[in-house]
TIDO-290714 format. One line per 3 residues: for each residue x, y, z of N, C-alpha, C. Coordinates in steps of 0.02 Angstrom, whole numbers. Layout:
<nodes>
X,Y,Z,X,Y,Z,X,Y,Z | ...
</nodes>
This chain:
<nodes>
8580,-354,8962,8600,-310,9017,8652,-346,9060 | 8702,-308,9058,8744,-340,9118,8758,-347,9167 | 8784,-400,9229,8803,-404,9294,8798,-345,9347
8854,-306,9322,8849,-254,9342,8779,-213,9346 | 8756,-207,9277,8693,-146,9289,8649,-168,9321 | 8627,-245,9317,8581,-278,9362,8578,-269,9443
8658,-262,9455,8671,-250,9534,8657,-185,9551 | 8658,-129,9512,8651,-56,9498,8596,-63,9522 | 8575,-90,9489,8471,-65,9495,8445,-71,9555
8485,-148,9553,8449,-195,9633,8442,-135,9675 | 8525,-129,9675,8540,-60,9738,8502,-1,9735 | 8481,44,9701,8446,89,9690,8386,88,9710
8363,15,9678,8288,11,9720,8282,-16,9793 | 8332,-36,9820,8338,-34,9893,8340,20,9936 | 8386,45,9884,8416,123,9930,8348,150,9929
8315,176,9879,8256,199,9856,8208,188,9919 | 8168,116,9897,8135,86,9961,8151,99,10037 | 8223,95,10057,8229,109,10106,8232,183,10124
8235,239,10082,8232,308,10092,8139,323,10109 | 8097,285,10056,8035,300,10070,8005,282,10129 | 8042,227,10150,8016,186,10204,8031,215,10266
8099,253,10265,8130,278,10342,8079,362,10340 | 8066,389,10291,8013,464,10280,7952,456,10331 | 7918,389,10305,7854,367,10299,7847,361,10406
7915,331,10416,7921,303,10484,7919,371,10526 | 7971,422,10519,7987,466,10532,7933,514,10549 | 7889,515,10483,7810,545,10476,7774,550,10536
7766,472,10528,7714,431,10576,7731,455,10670 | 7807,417,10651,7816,441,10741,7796,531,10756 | 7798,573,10699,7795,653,10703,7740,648,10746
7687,614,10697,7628,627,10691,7582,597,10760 | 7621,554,10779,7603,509,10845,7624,561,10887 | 7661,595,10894,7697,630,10949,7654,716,10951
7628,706,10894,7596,801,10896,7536,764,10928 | 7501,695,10897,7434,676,10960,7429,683,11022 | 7504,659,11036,7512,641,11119,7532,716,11150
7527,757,11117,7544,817,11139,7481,874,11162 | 7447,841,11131,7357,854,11130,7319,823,11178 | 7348,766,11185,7305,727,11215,7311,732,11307
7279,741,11352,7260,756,11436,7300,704,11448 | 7341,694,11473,7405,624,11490,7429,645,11570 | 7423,694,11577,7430,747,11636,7352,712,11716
7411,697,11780,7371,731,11827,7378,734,11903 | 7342,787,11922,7363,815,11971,7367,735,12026 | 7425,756,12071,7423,687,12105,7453,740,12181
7433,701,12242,7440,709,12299,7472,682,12345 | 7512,708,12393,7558,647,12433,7551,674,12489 | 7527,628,12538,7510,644,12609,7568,670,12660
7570,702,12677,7630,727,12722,7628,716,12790 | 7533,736,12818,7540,713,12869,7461,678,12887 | 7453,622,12923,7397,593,12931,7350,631,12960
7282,649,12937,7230,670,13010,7156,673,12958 | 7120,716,12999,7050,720,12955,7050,736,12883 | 7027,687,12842,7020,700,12770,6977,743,12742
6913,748,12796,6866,802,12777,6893,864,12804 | 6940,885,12828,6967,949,12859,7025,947,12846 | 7057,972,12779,7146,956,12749,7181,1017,12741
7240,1016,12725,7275,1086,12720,7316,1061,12658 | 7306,1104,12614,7354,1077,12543,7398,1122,12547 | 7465,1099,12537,7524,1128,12512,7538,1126,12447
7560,1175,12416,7566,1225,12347,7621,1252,12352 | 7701,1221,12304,7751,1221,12279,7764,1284,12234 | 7772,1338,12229,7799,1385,12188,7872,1404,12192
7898,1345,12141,7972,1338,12137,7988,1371,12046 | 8053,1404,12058,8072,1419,11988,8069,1470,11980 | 8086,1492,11927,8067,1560,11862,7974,1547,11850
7959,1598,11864,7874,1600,11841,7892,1618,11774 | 7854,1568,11718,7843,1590,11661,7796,1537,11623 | 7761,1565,11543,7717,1521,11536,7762,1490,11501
7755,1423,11480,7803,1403,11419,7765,1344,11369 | 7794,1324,11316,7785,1295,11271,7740,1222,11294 | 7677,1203,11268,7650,1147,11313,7685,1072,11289
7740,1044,11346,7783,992,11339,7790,970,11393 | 7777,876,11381,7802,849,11468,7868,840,11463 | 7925,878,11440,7986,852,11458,8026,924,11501
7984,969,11490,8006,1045,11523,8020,1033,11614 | 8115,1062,11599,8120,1043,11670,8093,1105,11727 | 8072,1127,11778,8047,1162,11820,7979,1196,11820
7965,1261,11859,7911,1276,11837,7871,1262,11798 | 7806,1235,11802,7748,1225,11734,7689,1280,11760 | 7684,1323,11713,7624,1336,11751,7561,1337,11741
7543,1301,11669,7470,1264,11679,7476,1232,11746 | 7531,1184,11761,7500,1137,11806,7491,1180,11884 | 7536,1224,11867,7520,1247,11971,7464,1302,11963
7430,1316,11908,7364,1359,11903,7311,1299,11918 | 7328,1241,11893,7292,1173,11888,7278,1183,11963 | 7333,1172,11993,7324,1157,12074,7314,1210,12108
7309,1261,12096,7255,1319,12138,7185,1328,12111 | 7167,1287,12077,7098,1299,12054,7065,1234,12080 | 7114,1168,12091,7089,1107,12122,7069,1112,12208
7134,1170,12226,7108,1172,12318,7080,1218,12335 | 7057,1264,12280,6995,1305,12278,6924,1292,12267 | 6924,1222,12242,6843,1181,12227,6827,1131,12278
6894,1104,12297,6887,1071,12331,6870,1061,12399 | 6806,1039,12422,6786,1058,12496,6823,1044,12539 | 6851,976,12539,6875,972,12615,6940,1007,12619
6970,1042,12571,7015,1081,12577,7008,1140,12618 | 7033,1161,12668,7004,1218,12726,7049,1267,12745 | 7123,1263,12707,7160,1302,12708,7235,1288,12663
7265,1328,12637,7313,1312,12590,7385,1367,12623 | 7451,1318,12619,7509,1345,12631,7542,1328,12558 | 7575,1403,12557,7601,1401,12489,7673,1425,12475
7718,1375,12485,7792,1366,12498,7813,1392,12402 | 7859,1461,12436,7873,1504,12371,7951,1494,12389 | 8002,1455,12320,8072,1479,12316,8066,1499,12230
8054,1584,12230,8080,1606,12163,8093,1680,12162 | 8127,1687,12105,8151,1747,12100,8095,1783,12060 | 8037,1761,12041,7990,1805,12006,7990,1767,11929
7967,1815,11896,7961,1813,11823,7931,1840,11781 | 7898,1794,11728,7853,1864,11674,7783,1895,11727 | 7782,1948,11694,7719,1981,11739,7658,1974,11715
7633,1925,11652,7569,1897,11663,7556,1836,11704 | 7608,1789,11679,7609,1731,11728,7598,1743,11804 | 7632,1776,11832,7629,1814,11888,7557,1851,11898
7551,1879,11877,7485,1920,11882,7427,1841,11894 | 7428,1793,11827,7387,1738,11835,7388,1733,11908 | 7442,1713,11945,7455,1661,12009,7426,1716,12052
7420,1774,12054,7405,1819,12119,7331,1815,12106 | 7312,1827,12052,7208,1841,12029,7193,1773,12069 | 7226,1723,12045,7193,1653,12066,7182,1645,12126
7243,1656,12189,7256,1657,12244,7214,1715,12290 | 7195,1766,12261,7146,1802,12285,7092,1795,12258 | 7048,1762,12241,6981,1722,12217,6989,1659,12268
7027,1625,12292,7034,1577,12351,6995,1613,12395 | 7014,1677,12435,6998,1734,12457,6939,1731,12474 | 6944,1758,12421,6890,1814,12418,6809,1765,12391
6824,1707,12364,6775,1677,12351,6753,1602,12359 | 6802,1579,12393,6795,1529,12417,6813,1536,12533 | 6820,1606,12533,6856,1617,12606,6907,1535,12623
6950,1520,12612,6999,1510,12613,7062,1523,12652 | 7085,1516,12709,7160,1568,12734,7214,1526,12689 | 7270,1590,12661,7308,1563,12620,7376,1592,12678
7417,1555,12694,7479,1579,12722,7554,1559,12689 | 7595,1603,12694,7658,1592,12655,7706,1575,12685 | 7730,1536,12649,7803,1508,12668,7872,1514,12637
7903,1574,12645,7969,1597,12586,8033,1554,12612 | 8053,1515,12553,8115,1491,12544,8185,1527,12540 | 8222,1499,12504,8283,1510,12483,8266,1594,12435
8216,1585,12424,8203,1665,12396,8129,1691,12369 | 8113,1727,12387,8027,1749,12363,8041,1847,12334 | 8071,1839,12295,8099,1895,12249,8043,1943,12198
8031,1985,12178,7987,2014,12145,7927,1966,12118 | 7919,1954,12071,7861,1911,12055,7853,1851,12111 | 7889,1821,12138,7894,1784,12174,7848,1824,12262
7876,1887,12270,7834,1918,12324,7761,1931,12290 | 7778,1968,12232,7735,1988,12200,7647,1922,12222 | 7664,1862,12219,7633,1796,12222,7608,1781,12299
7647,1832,12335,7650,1829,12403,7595,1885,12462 | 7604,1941,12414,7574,1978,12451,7524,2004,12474 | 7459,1968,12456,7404,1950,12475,7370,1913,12532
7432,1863,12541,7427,1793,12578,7394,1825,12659 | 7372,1795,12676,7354,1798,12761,7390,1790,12801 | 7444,1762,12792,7493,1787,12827,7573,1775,12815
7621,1811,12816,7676,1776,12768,7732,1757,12815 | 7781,1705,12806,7838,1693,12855,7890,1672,12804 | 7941,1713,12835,8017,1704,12777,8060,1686,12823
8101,1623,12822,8188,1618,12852,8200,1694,12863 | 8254,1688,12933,8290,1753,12916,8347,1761,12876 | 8367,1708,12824,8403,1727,12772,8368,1735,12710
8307,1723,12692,8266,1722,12638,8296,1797,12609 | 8295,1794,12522,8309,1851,12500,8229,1880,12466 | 8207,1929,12473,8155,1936,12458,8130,2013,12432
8089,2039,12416,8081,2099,12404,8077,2102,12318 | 8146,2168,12314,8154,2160,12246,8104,2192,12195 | 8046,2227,12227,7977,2269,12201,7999,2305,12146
7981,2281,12092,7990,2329,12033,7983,2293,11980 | 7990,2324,11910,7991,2275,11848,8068,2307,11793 | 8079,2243,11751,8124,2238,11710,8113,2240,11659
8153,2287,11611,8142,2280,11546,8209,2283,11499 | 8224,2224,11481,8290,2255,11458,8322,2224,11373 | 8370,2245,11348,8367,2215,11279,8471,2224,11259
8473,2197,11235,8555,2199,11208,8566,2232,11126 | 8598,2305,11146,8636,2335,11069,8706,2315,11048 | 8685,2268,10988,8764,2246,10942,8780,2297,10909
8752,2341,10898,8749,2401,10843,8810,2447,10832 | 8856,2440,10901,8910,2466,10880,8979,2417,10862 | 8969,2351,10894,9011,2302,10883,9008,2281,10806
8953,2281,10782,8926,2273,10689,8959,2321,10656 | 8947,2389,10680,9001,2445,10643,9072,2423,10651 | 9097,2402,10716,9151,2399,10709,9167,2347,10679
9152,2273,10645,9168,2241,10602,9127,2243,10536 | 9090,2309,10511,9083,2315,10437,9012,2284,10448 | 8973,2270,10482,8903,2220,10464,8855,2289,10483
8809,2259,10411,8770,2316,10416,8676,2282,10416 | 8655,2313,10440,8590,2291,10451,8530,2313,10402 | 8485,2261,10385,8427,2284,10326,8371,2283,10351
8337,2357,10371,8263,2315,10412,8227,2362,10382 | 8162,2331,10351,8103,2352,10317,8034,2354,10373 | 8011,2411,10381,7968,2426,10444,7910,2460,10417
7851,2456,10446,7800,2484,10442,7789,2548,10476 | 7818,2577,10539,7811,2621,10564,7877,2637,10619 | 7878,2690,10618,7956,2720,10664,7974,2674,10721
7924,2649,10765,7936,2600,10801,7919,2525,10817 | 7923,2497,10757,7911,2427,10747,7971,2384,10744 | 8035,2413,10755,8087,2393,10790,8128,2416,10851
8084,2443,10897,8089,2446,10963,8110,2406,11009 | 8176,2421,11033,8220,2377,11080,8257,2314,11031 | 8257,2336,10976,8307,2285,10904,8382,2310,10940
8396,2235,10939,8484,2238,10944,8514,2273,10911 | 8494,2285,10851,8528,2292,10784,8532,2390,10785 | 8512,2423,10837,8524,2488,10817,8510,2523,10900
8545,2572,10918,8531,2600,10962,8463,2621,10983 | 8437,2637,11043,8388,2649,11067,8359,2710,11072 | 8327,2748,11036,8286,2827,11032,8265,2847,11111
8296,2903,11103,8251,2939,11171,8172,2932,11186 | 8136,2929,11121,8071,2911,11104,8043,2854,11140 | 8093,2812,11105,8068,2720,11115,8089,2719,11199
8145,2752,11215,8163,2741,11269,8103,2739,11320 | 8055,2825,11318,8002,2853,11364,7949,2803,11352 | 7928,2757,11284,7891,2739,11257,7892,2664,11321
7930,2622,11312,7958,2575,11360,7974,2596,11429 | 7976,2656,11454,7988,2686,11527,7905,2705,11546 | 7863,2712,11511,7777,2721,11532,7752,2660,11531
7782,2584,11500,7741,2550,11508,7761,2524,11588 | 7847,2509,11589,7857,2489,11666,7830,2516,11709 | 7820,2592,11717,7810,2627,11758,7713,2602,11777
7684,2575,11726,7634,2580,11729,7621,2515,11772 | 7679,2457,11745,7660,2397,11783,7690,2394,11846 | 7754,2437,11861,7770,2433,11940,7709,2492,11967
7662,2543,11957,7598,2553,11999,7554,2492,12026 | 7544,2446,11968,7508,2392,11992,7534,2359,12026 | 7612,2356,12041,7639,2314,12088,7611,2342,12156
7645,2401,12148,7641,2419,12200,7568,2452,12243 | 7519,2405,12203,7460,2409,12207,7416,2361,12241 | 7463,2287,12228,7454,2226,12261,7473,2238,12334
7535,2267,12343,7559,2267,12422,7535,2301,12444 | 7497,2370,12427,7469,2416,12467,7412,2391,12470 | 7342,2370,12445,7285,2309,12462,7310,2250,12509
7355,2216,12486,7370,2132,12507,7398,2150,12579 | 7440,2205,12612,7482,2215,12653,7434,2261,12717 | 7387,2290,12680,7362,2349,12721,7417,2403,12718
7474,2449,12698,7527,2480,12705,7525,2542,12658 | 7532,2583,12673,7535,2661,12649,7551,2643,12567 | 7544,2699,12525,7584,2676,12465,7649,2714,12462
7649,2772,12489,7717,2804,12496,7769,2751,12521 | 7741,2712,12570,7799,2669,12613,7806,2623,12563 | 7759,2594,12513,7772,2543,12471,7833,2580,12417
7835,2610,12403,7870,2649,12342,7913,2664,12376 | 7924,2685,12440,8009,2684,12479,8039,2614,12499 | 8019,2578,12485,8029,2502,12502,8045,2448,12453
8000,2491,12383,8006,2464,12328,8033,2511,12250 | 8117,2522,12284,8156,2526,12226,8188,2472,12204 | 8176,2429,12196,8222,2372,12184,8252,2308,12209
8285,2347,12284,8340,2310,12318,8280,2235,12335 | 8334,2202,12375,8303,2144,12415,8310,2129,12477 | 8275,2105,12549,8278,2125,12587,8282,2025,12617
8333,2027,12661,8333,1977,12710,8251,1957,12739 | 8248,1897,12766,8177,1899,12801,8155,1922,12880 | 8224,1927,12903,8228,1964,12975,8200,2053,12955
8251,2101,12900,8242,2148,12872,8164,2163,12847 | 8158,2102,12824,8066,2104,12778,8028,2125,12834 | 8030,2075,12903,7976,2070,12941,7985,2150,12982
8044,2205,12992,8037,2252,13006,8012,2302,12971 | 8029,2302,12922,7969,2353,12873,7911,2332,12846 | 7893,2262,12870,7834,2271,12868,7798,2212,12798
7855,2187,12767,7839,2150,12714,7824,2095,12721 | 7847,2052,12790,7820,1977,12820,7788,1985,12873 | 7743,1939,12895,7742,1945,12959,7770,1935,13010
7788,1867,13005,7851,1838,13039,7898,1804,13006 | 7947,1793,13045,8033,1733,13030,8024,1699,13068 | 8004,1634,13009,8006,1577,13042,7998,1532,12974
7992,1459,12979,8005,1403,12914,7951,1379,12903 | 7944,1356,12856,7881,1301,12858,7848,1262,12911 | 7899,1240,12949,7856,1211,12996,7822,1260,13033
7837,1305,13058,7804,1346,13092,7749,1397,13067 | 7755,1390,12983,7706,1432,12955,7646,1368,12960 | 7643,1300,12943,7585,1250,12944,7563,1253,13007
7610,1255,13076,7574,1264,13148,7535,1315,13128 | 7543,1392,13120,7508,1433,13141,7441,1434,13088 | 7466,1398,13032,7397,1390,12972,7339,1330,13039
7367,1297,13078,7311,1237,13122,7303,1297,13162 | 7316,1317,13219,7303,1353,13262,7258,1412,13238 | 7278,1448,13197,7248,1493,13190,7159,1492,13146
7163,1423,13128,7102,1406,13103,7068,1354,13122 | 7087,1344,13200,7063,1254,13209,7047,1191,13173 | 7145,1215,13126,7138,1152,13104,7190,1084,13128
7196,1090,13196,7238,1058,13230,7243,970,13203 | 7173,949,13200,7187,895,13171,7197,868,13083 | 7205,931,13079,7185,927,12981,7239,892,12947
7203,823,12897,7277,812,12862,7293,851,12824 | 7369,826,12815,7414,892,12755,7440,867,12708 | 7420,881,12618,7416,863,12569,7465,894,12532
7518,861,12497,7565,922,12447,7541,888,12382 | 7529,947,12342,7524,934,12271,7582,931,12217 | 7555,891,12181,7630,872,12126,7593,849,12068
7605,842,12013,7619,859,11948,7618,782,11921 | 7594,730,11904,7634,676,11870,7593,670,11789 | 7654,661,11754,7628,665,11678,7644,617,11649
7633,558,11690,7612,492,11669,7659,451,11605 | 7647,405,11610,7714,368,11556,7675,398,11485 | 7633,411,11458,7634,446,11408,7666,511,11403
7686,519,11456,7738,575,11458,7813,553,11436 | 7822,524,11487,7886,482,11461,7907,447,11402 | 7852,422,11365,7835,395,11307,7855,450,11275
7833,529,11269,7840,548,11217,7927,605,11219 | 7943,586,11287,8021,618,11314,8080,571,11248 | 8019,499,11261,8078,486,11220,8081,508,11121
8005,500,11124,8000,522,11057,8036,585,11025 | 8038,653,11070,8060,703,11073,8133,699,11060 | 8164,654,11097,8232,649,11100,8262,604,11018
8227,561,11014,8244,542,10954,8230,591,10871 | 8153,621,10885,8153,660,10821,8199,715,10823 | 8200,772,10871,8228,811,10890,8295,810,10888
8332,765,10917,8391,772,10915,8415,765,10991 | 8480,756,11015,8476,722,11098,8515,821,11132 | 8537,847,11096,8578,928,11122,8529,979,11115
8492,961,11203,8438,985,11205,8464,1077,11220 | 8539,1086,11249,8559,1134,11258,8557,1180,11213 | 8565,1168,11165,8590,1191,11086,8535,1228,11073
8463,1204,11078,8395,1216,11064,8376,1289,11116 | 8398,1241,11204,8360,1330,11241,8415,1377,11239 | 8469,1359,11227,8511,1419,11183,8468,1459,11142
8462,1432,11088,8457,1449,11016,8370,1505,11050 | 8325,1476,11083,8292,1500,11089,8292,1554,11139 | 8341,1565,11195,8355,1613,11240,8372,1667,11186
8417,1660,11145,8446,1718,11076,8377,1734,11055 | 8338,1708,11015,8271,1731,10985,8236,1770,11025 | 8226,1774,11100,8196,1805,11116,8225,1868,11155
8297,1848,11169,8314,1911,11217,8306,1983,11184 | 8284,1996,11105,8267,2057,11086,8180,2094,11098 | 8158,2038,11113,8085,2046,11137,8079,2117,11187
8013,2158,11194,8007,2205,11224,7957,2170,11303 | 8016,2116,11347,7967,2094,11394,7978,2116,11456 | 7944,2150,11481,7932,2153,11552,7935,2104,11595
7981,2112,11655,7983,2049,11696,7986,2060,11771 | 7934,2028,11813,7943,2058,11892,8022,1992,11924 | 8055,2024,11907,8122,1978,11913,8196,1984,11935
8194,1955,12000,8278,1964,12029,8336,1961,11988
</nodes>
């Protein structure tokens, strides 16, 4: 055998070895990373805001973002909402907790998620007696009021944008842009409407009413929360709640806040109004621990680092979905 073929081989069984070897690695880190994905690495952590009685506290509760549920990952930037269901169920058990302010900047979102955050927040209520008071940000928008209107008492900036009562449902037709470049569509269905709200073909008067009874059904329940949570007529709710959005000066005249005023002034009136003048004040936060970080990086290496590319790719997959959304 000659020089050459001998060097042939060598190489082959290197290359070889090293192909099995980089699989095997690759595997392993997968496989390490779907553990750590399983595994409680998560926890609720607390940061004192202001010093006073520990047995008599006021927790503050962050509802920032798009409400939605999403994929269970510690590298997801904003909203989580296992974890802020986490933390209304922690200052709901928790005794020396004696009242909760719950600082909202969002424009809303999906309407189960939403729905979750209001059931929870009225079980505070209603079963732990609890006063819950609100504090609207930069915006407390449909699902976002929606989260709100229960509260004991609510206070918005007078620039807060807010309101917004209603639900969304909406979907995108390529169907004539496809005709106009020759692309034609193949869809094999089980029943007349098992492609309902498909990009791929115009929308039936049918499917249309079909998708117009379910909104209609979930803006009643909206407008079901504010007429309970508010004390307020339902006629006035349904003149109030086509859509638009209302300043927080505007809110507090028809009736949707109580007052305009900021956080600070919503935590005074949460002490005063419950003698909790000396109560310390607790904000809750989220930390997901260096096994979190540990596996940000794992993610980034199996995955790939164009994380854009991905919630692209996945914003497309779903924008044909038939989802309802309480959303600015």
């Amino acid at each position: 055998m000659t020089t050459k073929r001998w060097v042939a081989i060598i190489v082959a069984v290197v290359l070889l070895v090293f192909s099995v070897g980089f699989r095997f690695a690759m595997n392993f880190a997968s496989g390490m990373l779907d553990e750590l994905t399983d595994m409680d690495t998560s926890t609720l952590s607390e940061e004192t805001e202001e010093e006073g009685d520990m047995t008599n506290r006021i927790a503050v509760l962050n509802l920032e973002g798009t409400i939605q549920e999403q994929e269970e990952s510690f590298v997801s930037e904003g909203y989580q909402h296992d974890a802020f269901m986490d933390s209304i169920e922690n200052a709901a058990e928790d005794d020396t907790i004696k009242g909760i302010v719950l600082k909202i900047n969002s424009p809303g979102g999906a309407v189960g998620a939403t729905e979750d955050i209001h059931k929870a927040l009225k079980e505070i209520q209603d079963d732990y007696e609890k006063p819950i008071y609100v504090s609207m940000g930069e915006t407390a928008a449909s699902g976002g009021y929606y989260s709100a209107a229960n509260a004991d008492k609510i206070f918005a900036k007078p620039s807060t944008l807010t309101g917004s009562i209603g639900v969304i449902m909406q979907s995108t037709d390529f169907s004539g842009l496809a005709e106009k470049y020759g692309v034609k569509f193949n869809t094999i269905k089980s029943g007349k409407h098992k492609d309902i709200m498909s990009p791929t073909k115009e929308m039936t008067d049918d499917e249309e009413d079909i998708l117009q009874s379910m909104v209609d059904e979930m803006y009643d329940e909206f407008v079901q929360v504010i007429v309970d949570g508010r004390d307020m007529d339902e006629d006035k709710v349904r003149e109030l709640g086509d859509g638009r959005v209302y300043t927080g000066k505007q809110a507090e005249e028809n009736g949707l806040v109580d007052e305009v005023g900021d956080y600070d002034e919503a935590l005074k009136a949460m002490k005063e109004d419950n003698d909790l003048e000396d109560a310390a004040v607790v904000s809750y936060g989220y930390d997901f621990g260096i096994f979190g970080s540990f596996q940000a990086k794992m993610e980034s290496l199996i995955q790939g680092k164009d994380k854009d590319l991905e919630v692209v790719s996945k914003l497309m997959d779903e924008s044909d979905r038939p989802r309802a959304m309480y959303l600015y």
